[in-house]
BABASE-156415 format. One record per residue (C-alpha): x, y, z; residue number from 0; residue in one letter; chain. Coordinates in nm, 3 decimals. Example, Ala and Ser with C-alpha at 12.3 -4.5 7.8 and 13.67 -1.06 7.14 Angstrom:
BEGIN
[[1.230 -0.450 0.780] 0 A A] [[1.367 -0.106 0.714] 1 S A] 
This chain:
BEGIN
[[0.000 0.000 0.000] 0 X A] [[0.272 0.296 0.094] 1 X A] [[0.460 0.178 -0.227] 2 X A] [[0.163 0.204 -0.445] 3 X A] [[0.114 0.518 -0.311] 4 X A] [[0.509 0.682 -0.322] 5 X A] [[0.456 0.551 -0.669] 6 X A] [[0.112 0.744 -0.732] 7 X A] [[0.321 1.085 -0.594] 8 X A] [[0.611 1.029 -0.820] 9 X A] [[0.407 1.036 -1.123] 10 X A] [[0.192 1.321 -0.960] 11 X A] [[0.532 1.523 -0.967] 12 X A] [[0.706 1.415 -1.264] 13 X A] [[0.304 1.485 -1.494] 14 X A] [[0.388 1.846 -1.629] 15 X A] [[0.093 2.105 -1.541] 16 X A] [[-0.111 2.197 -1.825] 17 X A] [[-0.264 2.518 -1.689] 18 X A] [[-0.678 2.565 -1.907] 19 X A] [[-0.875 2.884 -1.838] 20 X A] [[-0.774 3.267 -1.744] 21 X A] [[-0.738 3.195 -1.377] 22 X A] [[-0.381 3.293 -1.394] 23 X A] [[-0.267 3.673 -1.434] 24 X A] [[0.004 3.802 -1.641] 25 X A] [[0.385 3.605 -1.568] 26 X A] [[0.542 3.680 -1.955] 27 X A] [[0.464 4.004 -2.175] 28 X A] [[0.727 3.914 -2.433] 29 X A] [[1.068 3.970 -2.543] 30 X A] [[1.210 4.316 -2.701] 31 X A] [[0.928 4.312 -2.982] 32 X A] [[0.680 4.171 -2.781] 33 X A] [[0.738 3.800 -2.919] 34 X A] [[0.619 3.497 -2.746] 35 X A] [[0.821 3.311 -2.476] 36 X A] [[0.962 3.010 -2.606] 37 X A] [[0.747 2.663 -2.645] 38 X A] [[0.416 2.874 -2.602] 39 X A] [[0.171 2.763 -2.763] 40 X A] [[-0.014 2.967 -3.019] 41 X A] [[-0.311 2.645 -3.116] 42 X A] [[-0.592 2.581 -2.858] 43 X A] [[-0.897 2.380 -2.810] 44 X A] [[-1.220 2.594 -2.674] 45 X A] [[-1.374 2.369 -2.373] 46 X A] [[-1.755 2.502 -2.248] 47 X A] [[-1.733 2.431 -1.858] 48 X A] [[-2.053 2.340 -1.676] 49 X A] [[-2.136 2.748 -1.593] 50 X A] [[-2.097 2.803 -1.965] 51 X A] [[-1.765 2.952 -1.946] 52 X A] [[-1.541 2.895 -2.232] 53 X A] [[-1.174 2.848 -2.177] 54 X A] [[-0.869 2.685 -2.335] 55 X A] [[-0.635 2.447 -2.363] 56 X A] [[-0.305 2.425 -2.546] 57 X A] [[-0.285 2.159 -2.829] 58 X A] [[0.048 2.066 -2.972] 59 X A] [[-0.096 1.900 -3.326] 60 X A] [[-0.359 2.021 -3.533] 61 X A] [[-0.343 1.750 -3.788] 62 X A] [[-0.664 1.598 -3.880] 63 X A] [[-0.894 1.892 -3.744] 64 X A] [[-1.115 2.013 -4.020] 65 X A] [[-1.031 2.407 -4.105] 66 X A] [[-1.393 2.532 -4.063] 67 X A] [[-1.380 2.420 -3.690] 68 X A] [[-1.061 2.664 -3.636] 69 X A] [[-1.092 3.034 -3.577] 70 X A] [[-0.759 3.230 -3.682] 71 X A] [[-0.760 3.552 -3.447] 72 X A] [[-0.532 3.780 -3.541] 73 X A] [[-0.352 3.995 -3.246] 74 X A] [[-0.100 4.238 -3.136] 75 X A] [[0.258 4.107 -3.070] 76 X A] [[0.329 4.499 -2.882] 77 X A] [[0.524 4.379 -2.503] 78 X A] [[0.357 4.555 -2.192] 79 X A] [[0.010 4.524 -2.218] 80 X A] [[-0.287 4.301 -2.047] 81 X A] [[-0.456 4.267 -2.354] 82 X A] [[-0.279 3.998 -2.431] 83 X A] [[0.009 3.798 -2.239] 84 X A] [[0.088 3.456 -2.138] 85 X A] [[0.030 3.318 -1.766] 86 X A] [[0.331 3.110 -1.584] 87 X A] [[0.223 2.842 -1.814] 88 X A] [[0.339 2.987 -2.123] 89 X A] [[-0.044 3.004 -2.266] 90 X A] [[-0.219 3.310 -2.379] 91 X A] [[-0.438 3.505 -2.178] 92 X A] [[-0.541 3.878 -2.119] 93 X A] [[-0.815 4.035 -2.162] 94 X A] [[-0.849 4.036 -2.604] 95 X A] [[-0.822 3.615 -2.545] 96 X A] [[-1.046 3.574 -2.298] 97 X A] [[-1.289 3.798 -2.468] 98 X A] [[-1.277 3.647 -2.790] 99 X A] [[-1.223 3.263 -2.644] 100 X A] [[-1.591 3.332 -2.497] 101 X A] [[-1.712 3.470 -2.843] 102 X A] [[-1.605 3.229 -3.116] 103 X A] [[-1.683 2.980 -2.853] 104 X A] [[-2.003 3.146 -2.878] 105 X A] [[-1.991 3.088 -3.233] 106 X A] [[-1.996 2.749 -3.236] 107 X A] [[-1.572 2.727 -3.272] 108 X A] [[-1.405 2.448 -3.154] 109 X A] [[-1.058 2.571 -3.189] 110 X A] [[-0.868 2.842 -3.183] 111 X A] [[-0.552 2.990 -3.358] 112 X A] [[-0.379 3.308 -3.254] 113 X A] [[-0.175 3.486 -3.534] 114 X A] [[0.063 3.753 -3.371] 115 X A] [[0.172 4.053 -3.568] 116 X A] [[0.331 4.362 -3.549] 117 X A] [[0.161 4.685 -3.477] 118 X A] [[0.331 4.933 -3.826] 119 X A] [[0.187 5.139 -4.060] 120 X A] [[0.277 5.006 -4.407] 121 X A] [[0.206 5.198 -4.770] 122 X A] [[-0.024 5.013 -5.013] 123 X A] [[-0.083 5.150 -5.326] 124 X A] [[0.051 5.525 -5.240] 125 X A] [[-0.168 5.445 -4.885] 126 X A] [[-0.128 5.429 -4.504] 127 X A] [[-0.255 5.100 -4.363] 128 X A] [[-0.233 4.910 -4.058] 129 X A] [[-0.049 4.607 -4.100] 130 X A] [[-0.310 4.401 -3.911] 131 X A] [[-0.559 4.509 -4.107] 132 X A] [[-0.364 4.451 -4.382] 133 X A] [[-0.299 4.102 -4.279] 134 X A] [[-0.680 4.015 -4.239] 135 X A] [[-0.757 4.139 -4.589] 136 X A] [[-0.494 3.930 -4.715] 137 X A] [[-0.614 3.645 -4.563] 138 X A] [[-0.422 3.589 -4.283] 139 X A] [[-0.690 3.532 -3.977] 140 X A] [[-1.059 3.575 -4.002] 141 X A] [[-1.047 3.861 -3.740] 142 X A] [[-0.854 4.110 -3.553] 143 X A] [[-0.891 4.195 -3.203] 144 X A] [[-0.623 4.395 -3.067] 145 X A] [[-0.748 4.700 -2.869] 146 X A] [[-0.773 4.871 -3.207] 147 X A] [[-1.013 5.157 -3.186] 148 X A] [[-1.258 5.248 -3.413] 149 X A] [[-1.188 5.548 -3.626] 150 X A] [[-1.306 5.607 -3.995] 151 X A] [[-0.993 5.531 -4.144] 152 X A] [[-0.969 5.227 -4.047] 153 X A] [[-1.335 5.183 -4.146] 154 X A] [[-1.237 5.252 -4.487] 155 X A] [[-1.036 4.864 -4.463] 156 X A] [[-1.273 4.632 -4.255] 157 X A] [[-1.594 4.633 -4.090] 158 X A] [[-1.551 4.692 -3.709] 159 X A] [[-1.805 4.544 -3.443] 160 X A] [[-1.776 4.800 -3.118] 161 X A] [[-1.711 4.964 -2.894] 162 X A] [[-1.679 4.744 -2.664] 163 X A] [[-1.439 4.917 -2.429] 164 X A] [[-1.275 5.264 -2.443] 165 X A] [[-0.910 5.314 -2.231] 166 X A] [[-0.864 5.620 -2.117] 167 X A] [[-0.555 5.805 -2.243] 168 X A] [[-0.307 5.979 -1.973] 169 X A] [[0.047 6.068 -1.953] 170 X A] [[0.319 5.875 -1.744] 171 X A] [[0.635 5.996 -1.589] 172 X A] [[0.909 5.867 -1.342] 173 X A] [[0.825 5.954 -0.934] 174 X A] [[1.175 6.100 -0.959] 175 X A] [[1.139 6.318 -1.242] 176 X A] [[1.201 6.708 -1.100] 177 X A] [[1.073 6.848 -1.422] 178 X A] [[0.719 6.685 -1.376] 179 X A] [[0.721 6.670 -0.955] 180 X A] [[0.711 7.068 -0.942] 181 X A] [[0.414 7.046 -1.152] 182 X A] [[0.255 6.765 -1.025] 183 X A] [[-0.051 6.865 -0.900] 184 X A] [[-0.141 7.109 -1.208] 185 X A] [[-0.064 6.824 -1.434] 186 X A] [[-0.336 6.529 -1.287] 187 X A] [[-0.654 6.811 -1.326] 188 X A] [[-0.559 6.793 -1.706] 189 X A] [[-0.767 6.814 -1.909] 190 X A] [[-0.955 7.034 -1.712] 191 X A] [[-0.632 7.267 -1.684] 192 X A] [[-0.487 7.436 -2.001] 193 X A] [[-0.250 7.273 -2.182] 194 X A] [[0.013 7.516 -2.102] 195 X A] [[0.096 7.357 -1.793] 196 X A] [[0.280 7.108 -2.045] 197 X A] [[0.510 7.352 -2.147] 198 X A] [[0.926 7.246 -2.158] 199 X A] [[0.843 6.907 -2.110] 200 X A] [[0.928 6.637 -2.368] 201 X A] [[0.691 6.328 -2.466] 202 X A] [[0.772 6.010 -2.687] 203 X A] [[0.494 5.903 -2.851] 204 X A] [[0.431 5.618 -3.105] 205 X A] [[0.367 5.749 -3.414] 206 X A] [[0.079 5.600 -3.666] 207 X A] [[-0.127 5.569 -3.370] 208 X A] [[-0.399 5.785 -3.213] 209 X A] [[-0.181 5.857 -2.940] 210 X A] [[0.043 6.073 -3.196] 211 X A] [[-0.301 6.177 -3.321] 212 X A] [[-0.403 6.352 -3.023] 213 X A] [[-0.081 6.570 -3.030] 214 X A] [[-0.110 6.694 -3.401] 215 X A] [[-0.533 6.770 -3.255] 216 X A] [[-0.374 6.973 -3.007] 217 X A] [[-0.084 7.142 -3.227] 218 X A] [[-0.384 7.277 -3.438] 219 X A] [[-0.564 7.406 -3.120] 220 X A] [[-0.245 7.529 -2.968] 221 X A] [[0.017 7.588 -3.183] 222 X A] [[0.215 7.806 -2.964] 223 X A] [[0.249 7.545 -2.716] 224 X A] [[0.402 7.263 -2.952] 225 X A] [[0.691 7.160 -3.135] 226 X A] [[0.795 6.862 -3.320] 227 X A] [[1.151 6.753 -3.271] 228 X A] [[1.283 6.668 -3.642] 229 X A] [[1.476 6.298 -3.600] 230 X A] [[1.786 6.310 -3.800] 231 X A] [[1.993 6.031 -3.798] 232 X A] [[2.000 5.912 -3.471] 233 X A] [[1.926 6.281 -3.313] 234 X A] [[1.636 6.466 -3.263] 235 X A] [[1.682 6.820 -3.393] 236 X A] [[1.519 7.124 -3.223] 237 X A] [[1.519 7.481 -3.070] 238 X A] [[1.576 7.368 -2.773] 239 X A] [[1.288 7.660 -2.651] 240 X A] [[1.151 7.523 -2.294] 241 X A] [[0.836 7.739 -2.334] 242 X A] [[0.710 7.481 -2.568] 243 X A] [[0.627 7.118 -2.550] 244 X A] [[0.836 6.920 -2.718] 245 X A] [[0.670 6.611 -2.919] 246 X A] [[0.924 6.356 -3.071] 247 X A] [[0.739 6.057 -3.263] 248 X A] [[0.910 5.702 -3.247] 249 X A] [[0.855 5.360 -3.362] 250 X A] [[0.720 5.110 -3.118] 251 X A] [[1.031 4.934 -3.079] 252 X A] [[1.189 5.245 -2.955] 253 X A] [[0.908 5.356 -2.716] 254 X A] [[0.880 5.005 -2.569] 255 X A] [[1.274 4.975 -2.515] 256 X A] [[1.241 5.306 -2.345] 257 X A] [[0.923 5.193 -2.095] 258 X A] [[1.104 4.887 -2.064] 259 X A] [[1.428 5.084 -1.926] 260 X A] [[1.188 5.236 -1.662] 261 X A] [[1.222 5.538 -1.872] 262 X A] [[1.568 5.637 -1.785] 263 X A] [[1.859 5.706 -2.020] 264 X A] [[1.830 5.910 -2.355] 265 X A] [[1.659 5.835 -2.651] 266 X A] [[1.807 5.995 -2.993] 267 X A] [[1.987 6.210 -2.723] 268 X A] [[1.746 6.350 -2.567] 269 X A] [[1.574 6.262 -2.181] 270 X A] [[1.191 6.249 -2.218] 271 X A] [[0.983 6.320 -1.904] 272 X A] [[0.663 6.174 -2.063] 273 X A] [[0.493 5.884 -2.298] 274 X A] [[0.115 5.857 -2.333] 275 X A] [[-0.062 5.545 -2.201] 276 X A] [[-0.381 5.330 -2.232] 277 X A] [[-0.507 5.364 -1.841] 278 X A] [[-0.638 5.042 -1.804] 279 X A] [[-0.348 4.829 -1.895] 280 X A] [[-0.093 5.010 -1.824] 281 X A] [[-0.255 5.085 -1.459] 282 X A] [[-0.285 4.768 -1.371] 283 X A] [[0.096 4.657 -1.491] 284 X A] [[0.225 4.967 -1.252] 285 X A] [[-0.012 4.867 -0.984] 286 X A] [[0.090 4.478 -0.975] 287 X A] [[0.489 4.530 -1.055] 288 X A] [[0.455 4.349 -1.380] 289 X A] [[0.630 4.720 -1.569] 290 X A] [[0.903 4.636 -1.392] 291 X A] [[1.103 4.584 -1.005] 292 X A] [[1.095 4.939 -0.851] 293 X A] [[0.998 5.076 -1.202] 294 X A] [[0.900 5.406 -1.001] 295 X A] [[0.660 5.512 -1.280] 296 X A] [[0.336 5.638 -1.185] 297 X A] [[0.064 5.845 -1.413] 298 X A] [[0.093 6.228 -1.364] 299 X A] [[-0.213 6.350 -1.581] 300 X A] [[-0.613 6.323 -1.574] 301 X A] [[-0.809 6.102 -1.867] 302 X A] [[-0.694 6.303 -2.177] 303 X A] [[-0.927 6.096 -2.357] 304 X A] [[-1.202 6.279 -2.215] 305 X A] [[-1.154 6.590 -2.335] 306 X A] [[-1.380 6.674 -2.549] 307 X A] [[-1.234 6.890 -2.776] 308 X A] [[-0.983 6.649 -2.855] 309 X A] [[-1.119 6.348 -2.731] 310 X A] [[-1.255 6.228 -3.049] 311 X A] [[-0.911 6.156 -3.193] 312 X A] [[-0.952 5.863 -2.970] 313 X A] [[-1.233 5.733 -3.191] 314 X A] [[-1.578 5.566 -3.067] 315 X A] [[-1.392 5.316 -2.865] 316 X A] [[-1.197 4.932 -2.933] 317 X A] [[-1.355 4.723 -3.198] 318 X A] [[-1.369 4.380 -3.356] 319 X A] [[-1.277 4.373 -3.722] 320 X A] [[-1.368 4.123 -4.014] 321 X A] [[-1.308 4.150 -4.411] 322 X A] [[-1.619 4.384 -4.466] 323 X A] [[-1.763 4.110 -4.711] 324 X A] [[-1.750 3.826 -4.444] 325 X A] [[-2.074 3.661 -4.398] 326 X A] [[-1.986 3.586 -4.028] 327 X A] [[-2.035 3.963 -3.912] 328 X A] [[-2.372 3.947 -3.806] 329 X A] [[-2.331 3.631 -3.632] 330 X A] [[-2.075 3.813 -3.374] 331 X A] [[-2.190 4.112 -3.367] 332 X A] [[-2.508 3.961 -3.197] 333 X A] [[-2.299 3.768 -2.977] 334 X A] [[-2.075 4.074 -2.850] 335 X A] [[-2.327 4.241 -2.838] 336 X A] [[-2.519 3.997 -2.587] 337 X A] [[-2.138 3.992 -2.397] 338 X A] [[-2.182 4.350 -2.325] 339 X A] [[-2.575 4.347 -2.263] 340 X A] [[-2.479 4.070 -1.985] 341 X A] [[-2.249 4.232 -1.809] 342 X A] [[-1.946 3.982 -1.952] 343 X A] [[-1.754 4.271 -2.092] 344 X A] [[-1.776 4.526 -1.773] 345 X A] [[-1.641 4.182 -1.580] 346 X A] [[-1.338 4.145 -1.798] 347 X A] [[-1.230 4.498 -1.798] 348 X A] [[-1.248 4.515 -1.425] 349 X A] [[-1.043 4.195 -1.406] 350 X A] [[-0.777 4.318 -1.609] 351 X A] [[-0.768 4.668 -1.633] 352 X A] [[-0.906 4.817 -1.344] 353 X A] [[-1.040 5.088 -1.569] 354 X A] [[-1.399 5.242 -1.600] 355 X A] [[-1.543 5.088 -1.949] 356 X A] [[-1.597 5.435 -2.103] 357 X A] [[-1.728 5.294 -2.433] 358 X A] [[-2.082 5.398 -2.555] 359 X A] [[-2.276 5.018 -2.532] 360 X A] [[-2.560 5.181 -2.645] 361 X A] [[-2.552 5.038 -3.028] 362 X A] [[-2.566 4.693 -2.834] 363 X A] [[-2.871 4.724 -2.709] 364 X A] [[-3.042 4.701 -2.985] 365 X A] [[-2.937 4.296 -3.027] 366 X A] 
């Protein structure tokens, strides 16, 4: 009997765990470019527990699985976010996969695939597009969901099913950062306060996004306060005038080397006190330690996204997006639209953002 059971606990210990579900938070957000730790997993099968909760579980083969039962999701392969990540594990999880896990579950999916790709613009025919929307239209997944929000232009490429949730946008600086400290309490009643109050500070923002968007909105209602730091080789050019804000755009890469270095050193030889966030997941990464041991960051500025003069450049909200002739988009629209009518989507962001879900559900209400 004991040596039946020291050899039951032996193969207890030697089994490896197979963690199934989003019970785990955030252990990996990816390497340098945001790629996936190695040996993850990118294939899943969609279980439906008891409750009706759907969750997954890594497979290693997909051989023999007919193609209509697998959903390709296409996502964002950007480090430092709770959108997306991977638990201790190595499997995917964040918010974006458990969302759309429940959804194509919904839809009758047995199986999921999740196609990572990088967040660029790219020129098409003499025009701007986003690479994952690119992607989709090429054939790529069969959706995106990325915490892409929903703005015209990207309307003009695929149909978008939202909003379903709306980050707020604020500013982040270092606790130890002099130039912001003296200024501290002026800067969190923005937007409320004028803009001035940014004056002969410097932000690094990504640029194709509607974070860099928001500063060329407020260069047109302000244009004495900004100016645009010319990159030059690997230096930014400019006056040098501390009156004015200065605005240097970057490529992701670059901004997320920067977070990732706690925001300390130079960048194109210059010291930035400032980079624009999405509240929710960034929030929660400051708030848990995940940004970073003792990354001493903290956000210095009020919902910027709620302005609303410039507000809109932060578009209705984050949206679902399908090839506009796919005959699957009233299918899940209904569904995400039930998510939100049930409360499914308010649960999420509170689990993994922390964050007030400022998008407009109204349009759901109608399903």
């Amino acid at each position: 009997m004991k040596l039946h059971l020291l050899r039951l606990i032996l193969c207890l210990l030697s089994t490896p765990v197979v963690h199934a579900g989003f019970n785990l938070p955030c252990a990996d957000h990816g390497t340098q470019n945001g790629e996936e730790p190695d040996g993850a997993p990118r294939f899943y099968k969609i279980h439906q527990s008891k409750s009706g909760q759907y969750t997954i579980k890594p497979q290693t083969k997909s051989i023999g699985i007919q193609n209509q039962k697998i959903f390709k999701l296409i996502i964002e392969d950007l480090q430092f976010t709770t959108y997306k990540c991977w638990d201790r594990y190595k499997n995917l999880t964040g918010f974006d996969i458990e969302l759309m896990t429940h959804v194509i579950g919904l839809a009758g999916y047995s199986y999921i695939q999740f196609v990572p790709v990088t967040w660029e613009d790219i020129t098409v025919d003499n025009e701007k597009q986003l690479s994952l929307l690119f992607q989709l239209n090429q054939g790529l997944g069969d959706a995106v969901s990325a915490g892409m929000s929903i703005t015209d232009e990207r309307k003009k490429h695929v149909s978008m099913i939202g909003p379903i949730y709306k980050a707020g946008k604020k500013l982040m600086s270092r606790k130890d950062n002099i130039r912001v400290s003296t200024m501290k309490m002026e800067l969190l009643n923005l937007p409320s306060n004028d803009y001035q109050k940014l004056a002969g500070l410097r932000v690094l923002v990504q640029s194709g996004t509607i974070r860099s968007d928001f500063f060329k909105e407020l260069s047109l209602l302000q244009p004495e306060l900004i100016e645009y730091g010319k990159l030059i080789g690997n230096q930014v050019h400019w006056s040098g005038n501390t009156q004015k804000l200065l605005v240097v755009e970057t490529e992701a890469d670059t901004l997320e080397t920067y977070t990732n270095n706690k925001m300390v050193g130079l960048v194109y030889g210059i010291e930035f006190d400032l980079v624009m966030v999405d509240t929710g997941s960034m929030s929660s990464l400051i708030s848990t330690g995940l940004l970073g041991e003792n990354a001493d960051l903290e956000i210095v500025t009020g919902n910027l996204g709620a302005d609303p003069q410039l507000g809109f450049v932060f578009g209705l909200g984050d949206g679902v997006s399908f090839r506009k002739n796919d005959s699957r988009i009233s299918q899940f629209t209904k569904i995400i639209a039930k998510s939100i009518n049930q409360g499914f989507v308010d649960h999420l962001v509170e689990k993994w953002f922390q964050d007030d879900n400022a998008a407009d559900p109204t349009w759901a209400k109608s399903y």
